[in-house]
C-alpha positions in Angstrom: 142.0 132.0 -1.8 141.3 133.2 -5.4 141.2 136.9 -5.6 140.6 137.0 -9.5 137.2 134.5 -8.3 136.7 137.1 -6.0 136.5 139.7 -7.9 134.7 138.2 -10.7 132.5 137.3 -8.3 131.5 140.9 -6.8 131.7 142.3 -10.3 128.9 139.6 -10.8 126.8 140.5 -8.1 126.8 144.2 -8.9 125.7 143.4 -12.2 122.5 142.2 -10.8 121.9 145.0 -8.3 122.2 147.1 -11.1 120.0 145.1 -13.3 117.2 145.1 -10.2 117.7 142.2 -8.5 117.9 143.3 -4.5 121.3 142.5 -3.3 119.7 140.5 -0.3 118.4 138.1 -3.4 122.0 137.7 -4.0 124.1 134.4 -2.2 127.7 133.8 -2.9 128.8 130.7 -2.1 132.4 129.2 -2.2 133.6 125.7 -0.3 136.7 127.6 1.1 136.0 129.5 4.5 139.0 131.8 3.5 137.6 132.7 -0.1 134.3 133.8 2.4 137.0 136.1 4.1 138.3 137.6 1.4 134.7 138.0 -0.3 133.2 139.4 2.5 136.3 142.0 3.1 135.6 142.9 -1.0 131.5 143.3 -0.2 132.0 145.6 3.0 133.9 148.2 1.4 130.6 149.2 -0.9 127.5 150.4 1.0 125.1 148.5 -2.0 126.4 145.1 -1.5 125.7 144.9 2.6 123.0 142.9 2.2 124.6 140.2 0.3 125.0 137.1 2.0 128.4 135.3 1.6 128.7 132.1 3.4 130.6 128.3 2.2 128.6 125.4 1.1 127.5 123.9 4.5 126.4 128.0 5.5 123.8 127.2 2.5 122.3 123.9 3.4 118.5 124.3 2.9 118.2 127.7 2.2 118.2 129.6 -1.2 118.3 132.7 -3.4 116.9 134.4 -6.4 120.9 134.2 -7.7 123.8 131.9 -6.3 127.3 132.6 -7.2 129.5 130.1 -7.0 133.4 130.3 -6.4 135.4 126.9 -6.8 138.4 128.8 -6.0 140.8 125.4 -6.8 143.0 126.2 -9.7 146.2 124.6 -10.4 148.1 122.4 -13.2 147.4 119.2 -11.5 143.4 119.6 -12.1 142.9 118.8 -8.2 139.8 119.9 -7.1 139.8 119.1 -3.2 136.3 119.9 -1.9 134.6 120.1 -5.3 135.2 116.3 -5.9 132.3 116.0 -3.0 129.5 115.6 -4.9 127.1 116.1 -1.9 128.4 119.5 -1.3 128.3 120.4 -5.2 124.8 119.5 -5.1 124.1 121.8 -2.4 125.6 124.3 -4.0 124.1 124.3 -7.6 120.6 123.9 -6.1 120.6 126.9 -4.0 119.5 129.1 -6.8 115.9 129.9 -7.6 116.2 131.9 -10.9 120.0 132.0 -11.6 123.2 130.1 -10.9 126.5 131.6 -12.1 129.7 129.3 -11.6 133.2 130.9 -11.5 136.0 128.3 -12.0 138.8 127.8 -13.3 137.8 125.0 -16.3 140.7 123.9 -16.9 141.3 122.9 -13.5 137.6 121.7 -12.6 137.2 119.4 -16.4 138.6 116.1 -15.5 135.9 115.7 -12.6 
């Protein structure tokens, strides 16, 4: 888990329910079924974000949104990347997005690949 990602993340997505955007037009996406955990314990404690869907890559597959969110969560020294090296899965991510795709990384970690 990432809690900084996370919070980016819901700071994010609040940002565009405030801007207009309905937060059921808003997806979060993250590889990591415990970064969903800890996103969805985040969204439920605010009434506005209930409608915004939090789910991992494979959740995604063949569906989209207005905006996607994307938390890598990976971020250590040894720039490895686990899941994200999966190019398959990175596609599905990045093209889940109809209007807007906002990725949350660490870059430093995520450069080498």
């Amino acid at each position: 888990m990432n809690e900084g990602e996370a919070d980016v993340a819901i700071a994010h997505a609040k940002r565009l329910i405030e801007s207009g955007v309905r937060a059921s037009d808003i997806g979060i996406i993250t590889p990591y079924a415990a970064q969903v955990v800890l996103l969805r314990m985040i969204r439920n404690k605010e009434d506005k974000l209930k409608e915004l869907e939090i789910s991992t890559v494979d959740g995604f597959q063949g569906r989209e949104k207005e905006a996607i969110i994307i938390s890598m969560v990976r971020s250590n020294t040894k720039n490895e990347v686990g899941f994200l090296s999966d190019r398959r899965r990175m596609n599905v991510a990045v093209t889940r997005a109809r209007r807007q795709c906002c990725l949350i990384c660490d870059t430093e970690t995520v450069s080498i690949e």
